[in-house]
MIDO-713899 format. One record per residue (C-alpha): x, y, z; residue in one letter. Coordinates in Angstrom, 2 decimals, decimal comma. Each point is the difference from the previous one (the first is absolute). Layout:
<recs>
<rec px="X" py="Y" pz="Z" code="A"/>
...
</recs>
This chain:
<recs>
<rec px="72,21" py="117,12" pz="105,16" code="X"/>
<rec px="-1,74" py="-1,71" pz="2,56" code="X"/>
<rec px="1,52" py="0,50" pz="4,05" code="X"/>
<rec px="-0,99" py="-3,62" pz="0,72" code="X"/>
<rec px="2,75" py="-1,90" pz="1,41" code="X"/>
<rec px="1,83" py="-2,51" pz="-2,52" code="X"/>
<rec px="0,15" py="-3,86" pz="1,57" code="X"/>
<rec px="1,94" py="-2,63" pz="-1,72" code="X"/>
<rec px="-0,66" py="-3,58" pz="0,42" code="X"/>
<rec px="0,39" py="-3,23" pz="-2,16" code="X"/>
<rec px="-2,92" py="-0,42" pz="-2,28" code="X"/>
<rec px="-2,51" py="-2,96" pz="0,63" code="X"/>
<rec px="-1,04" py="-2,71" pz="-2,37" code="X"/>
<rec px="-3,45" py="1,10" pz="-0,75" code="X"/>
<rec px="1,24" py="3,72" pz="-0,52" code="X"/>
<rec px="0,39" py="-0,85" pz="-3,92" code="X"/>
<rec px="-2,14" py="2,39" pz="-1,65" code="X"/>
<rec px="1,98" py="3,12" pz="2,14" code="X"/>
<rec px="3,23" py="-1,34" pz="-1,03" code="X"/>
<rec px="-0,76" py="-0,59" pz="-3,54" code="X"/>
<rec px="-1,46" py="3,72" pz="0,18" code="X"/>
<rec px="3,43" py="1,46" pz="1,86" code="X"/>
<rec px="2,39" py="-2,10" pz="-2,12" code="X"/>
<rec px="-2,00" py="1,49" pz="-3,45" code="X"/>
<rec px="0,42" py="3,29" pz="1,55" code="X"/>
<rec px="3,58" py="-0,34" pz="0,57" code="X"/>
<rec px="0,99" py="-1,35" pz="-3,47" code="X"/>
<rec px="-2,26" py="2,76" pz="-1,61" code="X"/>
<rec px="1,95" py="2,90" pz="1,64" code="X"/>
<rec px="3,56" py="-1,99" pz="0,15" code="X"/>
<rec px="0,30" py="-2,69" pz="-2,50" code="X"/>
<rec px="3,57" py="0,30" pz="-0,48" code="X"/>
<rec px="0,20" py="-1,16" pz="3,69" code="X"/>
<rec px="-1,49" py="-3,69" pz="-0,39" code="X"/>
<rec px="0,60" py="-3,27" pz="-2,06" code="X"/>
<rec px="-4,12" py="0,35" pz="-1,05" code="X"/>
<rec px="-1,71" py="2,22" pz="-2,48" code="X"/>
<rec px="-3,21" py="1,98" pz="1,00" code="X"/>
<rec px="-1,70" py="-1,46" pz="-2,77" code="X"/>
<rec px="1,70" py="-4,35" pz="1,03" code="X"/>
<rec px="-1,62" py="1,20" pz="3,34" code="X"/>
<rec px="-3,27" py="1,04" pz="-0,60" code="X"/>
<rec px="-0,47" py="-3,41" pz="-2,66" code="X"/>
<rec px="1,11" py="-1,98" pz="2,79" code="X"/>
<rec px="-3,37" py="-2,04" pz="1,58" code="X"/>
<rec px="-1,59" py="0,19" pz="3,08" code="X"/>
<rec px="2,10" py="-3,67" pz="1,02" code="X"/>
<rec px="3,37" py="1,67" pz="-0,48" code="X"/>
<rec px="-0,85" py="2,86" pz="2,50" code="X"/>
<rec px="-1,89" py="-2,40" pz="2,37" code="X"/>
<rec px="3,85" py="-1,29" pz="0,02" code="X"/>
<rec px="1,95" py="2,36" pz="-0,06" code="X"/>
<rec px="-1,89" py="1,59" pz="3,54" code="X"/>
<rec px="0,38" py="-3,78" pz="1,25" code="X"/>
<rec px="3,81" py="-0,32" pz="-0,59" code="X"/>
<rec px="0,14" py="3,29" pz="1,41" code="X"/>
<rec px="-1,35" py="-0,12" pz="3,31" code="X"/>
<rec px="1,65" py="-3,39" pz="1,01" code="X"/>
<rec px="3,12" py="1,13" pz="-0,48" code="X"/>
<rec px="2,08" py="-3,02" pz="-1,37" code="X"/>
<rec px="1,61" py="0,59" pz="-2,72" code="X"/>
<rec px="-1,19" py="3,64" pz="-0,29" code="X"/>
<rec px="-2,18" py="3,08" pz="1,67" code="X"/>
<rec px="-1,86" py="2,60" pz="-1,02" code="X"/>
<rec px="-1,11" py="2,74" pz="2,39" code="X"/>
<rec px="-2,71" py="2,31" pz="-0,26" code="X"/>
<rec px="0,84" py="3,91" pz="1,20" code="X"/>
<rec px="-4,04" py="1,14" pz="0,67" code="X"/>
<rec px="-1,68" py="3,18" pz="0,72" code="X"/>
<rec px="-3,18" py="-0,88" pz="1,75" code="X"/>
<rec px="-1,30" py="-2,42" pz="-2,78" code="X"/>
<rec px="1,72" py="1,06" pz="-3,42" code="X"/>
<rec px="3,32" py="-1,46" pz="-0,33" code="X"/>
<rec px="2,40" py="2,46" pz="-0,45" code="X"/>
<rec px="3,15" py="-1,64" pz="-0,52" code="X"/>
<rec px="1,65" py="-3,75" pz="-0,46" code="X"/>
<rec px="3,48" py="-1,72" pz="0,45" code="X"/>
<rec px="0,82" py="-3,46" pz="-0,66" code="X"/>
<rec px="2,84" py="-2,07" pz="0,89" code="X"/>
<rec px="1,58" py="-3,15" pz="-0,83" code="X"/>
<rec px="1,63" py="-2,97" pz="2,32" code="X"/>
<rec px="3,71" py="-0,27" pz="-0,92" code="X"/>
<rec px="1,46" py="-3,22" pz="1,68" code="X"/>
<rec px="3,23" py="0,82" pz="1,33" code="X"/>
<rec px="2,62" py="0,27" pz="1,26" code="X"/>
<rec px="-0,81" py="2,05" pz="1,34" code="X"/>
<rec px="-4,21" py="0,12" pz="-0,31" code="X"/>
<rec px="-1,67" py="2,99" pz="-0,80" code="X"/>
<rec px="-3,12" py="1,40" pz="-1,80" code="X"/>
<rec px="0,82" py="2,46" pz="-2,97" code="X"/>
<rec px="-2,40" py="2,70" pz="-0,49" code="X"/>
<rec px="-0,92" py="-0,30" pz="-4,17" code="X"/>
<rec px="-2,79" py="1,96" pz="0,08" code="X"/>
<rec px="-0,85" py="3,24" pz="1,59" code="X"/>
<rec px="-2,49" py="2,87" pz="-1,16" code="X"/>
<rec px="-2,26" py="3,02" pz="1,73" code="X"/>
<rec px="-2,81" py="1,59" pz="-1,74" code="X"/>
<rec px="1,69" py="3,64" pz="-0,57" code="X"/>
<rec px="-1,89" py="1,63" pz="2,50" code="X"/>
<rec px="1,29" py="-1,95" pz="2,88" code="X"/>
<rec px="3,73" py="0,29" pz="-1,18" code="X"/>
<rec px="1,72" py="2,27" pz="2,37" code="X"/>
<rec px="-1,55" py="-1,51" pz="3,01" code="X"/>
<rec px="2,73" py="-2,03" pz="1,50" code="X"/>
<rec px="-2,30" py="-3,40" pz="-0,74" code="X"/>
<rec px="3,14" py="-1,37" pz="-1,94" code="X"/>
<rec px="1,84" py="0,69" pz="3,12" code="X"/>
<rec px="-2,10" py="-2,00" pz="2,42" code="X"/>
<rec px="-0,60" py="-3,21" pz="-2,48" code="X"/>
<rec px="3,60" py="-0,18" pz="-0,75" code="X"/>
<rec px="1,19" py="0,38" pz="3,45" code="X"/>
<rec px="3,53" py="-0,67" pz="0,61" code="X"/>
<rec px="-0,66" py="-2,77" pz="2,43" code="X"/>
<rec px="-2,23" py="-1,79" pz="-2,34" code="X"/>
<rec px="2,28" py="0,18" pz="-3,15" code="X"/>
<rec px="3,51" py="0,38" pz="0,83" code="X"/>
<rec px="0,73" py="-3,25" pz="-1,23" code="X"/>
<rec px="-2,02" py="0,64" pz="-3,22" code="X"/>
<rec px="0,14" py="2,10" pz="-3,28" code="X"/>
<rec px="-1,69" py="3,09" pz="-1,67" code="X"/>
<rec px="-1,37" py="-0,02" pz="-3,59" code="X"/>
<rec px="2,22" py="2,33" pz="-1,96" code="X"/>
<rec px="-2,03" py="-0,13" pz="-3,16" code="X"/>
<rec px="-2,88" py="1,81" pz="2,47" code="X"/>
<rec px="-0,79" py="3,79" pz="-0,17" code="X"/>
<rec px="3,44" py="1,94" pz="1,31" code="X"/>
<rec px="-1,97" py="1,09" pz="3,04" code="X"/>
<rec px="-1,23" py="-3,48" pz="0,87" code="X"/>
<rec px="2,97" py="-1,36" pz="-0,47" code="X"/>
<rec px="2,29" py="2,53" pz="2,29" code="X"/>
<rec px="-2,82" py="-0,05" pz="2,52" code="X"/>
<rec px="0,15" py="-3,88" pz="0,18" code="X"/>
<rec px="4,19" py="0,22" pz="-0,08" code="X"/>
<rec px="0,10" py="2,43" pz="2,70" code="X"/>
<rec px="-1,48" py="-2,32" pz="2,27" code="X"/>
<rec px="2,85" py="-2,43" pz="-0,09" code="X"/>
<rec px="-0,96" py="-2,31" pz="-2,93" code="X"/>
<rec px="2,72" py="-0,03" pz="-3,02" code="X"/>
<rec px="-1,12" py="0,22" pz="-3,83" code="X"/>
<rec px="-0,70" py="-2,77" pz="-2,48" code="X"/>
<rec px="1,27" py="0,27" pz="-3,71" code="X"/>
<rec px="-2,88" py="1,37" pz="-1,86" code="X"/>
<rec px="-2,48" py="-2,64" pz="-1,94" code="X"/>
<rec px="-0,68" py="0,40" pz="-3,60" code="X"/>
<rec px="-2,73" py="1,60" pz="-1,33" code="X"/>
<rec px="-3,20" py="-1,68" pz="-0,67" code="X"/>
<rec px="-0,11" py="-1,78" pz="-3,47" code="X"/>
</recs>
């Protein structure tokens, strides 16, 4: 494991290609975590994840944020708007590769200032999720597996 330090930051709209790599990552190692298949993912074209980074970085209706070691993304969460009352962001997607879990990255994207107000995926890995939970946020009812 590399001593590099871990940043996190929101991912920007031309970073496509390294979030389509991170998210296939994630839903090859955890697919019972996510509403997508590995295999729906890697079909989907070179439009959808030229989208999916845009929607991402401006932050409407949902974020995604990159956790990066030097270059290679290590990590990714994602969070959607929730119109109140009261407003919040919900975190519905959260993953490390496995050598960076441990590290107390969880604990610094999902600080307790930032997400209070929000929610932690409980159909994540168990130590996602109780990382994410211990930092304030409350759980979501689990989603259904993908179809």
């Amino acid at each position: 494991m590399s001593s590099s330090p871990i940043r996190i930051r929101r991912t920007h709209p031309t970073e496509w290609q390294r979030l389509r790599e991170i998210r296939l990552a994630a839903l090859a190692d955890t697919p019972m975590a996510f509403r997508e298949t590995y295999a729906g993912g890697l079909a989907q074209p070179a439009a959808y994840w030229r989208q999916r980074a845009a929607d991402g970085a401006a932050g409407v209706a949902k974020v995604t944020f990159l956790a990066l070691r030097v270059d290679p993304a290590v990590g990714m969460a994602g969070g959607m708007r929730i119109d109140g009352p009261p407003a919040r962001v919900d975190v519905v997607a959260l993953w490390l590769r496995p050598d960076v879990r441990g590290t107390g990255t969880i604990g610094r994207g999902c600080s307790t200032r930032s997400s209070a107000a929000g929610t932690c995926p409980t159909h994540s890995t168990r130590g996602a999720r109780s990382r994410c939970c211990s930092t304030g946020t409350r759980p979501v009812s689990p989603r259904p597996p993908p179809g």
